[in-house]
C-alpha positions, 0 to 999 in steps of 0.5 A: 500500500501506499501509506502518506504521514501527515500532520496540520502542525510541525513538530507532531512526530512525523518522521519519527513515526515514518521511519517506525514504520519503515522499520517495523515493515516485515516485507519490502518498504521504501520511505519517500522524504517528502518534507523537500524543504527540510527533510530529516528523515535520513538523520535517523536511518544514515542511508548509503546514498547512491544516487543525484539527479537534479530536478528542474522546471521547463520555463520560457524564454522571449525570442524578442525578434519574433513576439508581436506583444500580443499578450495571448502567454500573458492571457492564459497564465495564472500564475502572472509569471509573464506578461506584456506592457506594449512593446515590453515582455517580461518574464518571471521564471520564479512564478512559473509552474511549467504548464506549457500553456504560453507555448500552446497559445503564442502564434509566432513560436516566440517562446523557447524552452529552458530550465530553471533548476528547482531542487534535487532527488537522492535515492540510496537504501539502509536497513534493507530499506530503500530511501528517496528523499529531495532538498529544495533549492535554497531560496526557491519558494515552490516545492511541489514540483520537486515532491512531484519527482520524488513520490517518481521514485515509488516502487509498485504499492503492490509489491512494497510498503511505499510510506510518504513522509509529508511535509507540515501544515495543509497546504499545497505541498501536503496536498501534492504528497497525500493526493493519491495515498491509499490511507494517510496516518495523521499525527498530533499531539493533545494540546489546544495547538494539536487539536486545532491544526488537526482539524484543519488537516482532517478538513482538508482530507475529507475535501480530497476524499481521501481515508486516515486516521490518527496517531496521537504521540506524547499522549499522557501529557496536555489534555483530553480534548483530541480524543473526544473531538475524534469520537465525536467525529468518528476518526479512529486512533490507531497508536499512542505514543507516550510522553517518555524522556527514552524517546526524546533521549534517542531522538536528540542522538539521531535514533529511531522510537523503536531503537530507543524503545525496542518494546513499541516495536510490536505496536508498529507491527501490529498497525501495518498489519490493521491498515494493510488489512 
């Protein structure tokens, strides 16, 4: 299956859980670090990369003898990444999503292709895992092009536990990552925070129509209110973490849960098992 990790906030324990159940997977699994603008997920598995591909967008260029200043490229795009005043062009590479919809439309073939360079994918394995995460290019303000190539590398669902690790919030990028998982685990964590940006995530789940549920970690500190929201709203709880000085020990040293905690191990196990189910 294709399993997405999610949250509405940061912080929740995403990639803790991803890697969890990367480990805890008794068959074949791939972990896909799709959190491109701070990925972290390598920190706590030490993958043997092996291979670096750049990521890059297809963007015009202005062949300024041929444009007439029509402005049908300017007309079509959404994004205003070009537009025209009189006899002046611009283009705003930044702005632009590749669409290709200004070639379609520009009658004087007065546009050419180049490539704006938004990121890079690295692929490697550890732990019989096999690992692909990407680095967003520093500065660059547009991800899901770059999530976009590194959910590419999913192995067949069918054959291997594909596990997406989201970014935070409810987003674009979120939605770019989550748009096809067969089941998205949402984490929070019971706190006013927690609950809050947990309901903005489940609203933007329902909106795709999409199944999840939810992981609650740290659960025996803050307060009840996340549980009672769920049942009230019928959202499973599949796991909860407790709140323990082990696992945050492990995790300052770059150690997965179930390394710090072996006996959650069997947790993890037994929610693959449920899900896959």
């Amino acid at each position: 299956m294709k399993l997405a990790v999610a949250s509405g906030k940061g912080g929740t324990g995403k990639t803790t859980v991803s890697v969890s159940l990367a480990l805890a997977a008794k068959g074949p699994a791939q972990l896909l670090d799709c959190d491109v603008e701070e990925p972290n997920a390598h920190i706590f598995l030490s993958p043997s990369m092996e291979q670096k591909r750049r990521c890059t967008l297809i963007v015009p260029s202005v062949i300024e003898n041929k444009c007439t200043y029509c402005g049908k490229c300017r007309d079509i795009c959404r994004f205003n990444a070009i537009t025209v005043f009189e006899k002046i062009i611009m283009t705003f590479p930044e702005l632009c999503h590749s669409c290709r919809g200004c070639f379609l439309v520009c009658p004087e073939d007065a546009l050419a292709e180049t490539e704006r360079e938004v990121g890079f994918v690295e692929k490697g394995h550890a732990n019989g895992i096999s690992f692909v995460q990407g680095k967003l290019r520093v500065g660059e303000a547009m991800s899901p092009p770059l999530i976009k190539a590194v959910k590419a590398e999913a192995q067949d669902p069918s054959e291997c536990l594909v596990i997406l690790d989201a970014p935070p919030g409810t987003s674009c990028p979120v939605i770019e990552t989550v748009n096809d998982a067969d089941y998205t685990l949402l984490v929070t964590e019971p706190t006013p925070f927690g609950l809050y940006d947990l309901k903005l995530a489940v609203g933007m789940l329902r909106k795709l129509g999409r199944p999840f549920g939810v992981i609650l970690n740290r659960s025996d500190m803050g307060n009840e209110a996340v549980e009672t929201w769920c049942r009230q709203e019928n959202i499973p709880i599949h796991l909860k973490i407790p709140f323990d000085r082990k696992i945050a020990e492990g995790y300052a040293r770059g150690e997965p849960l179930i390394v710090s905690r072996p006996d959650l191990r069997n947790s993890f196990e037994s929610l693959l098992e449920e899900l896959v189910q």
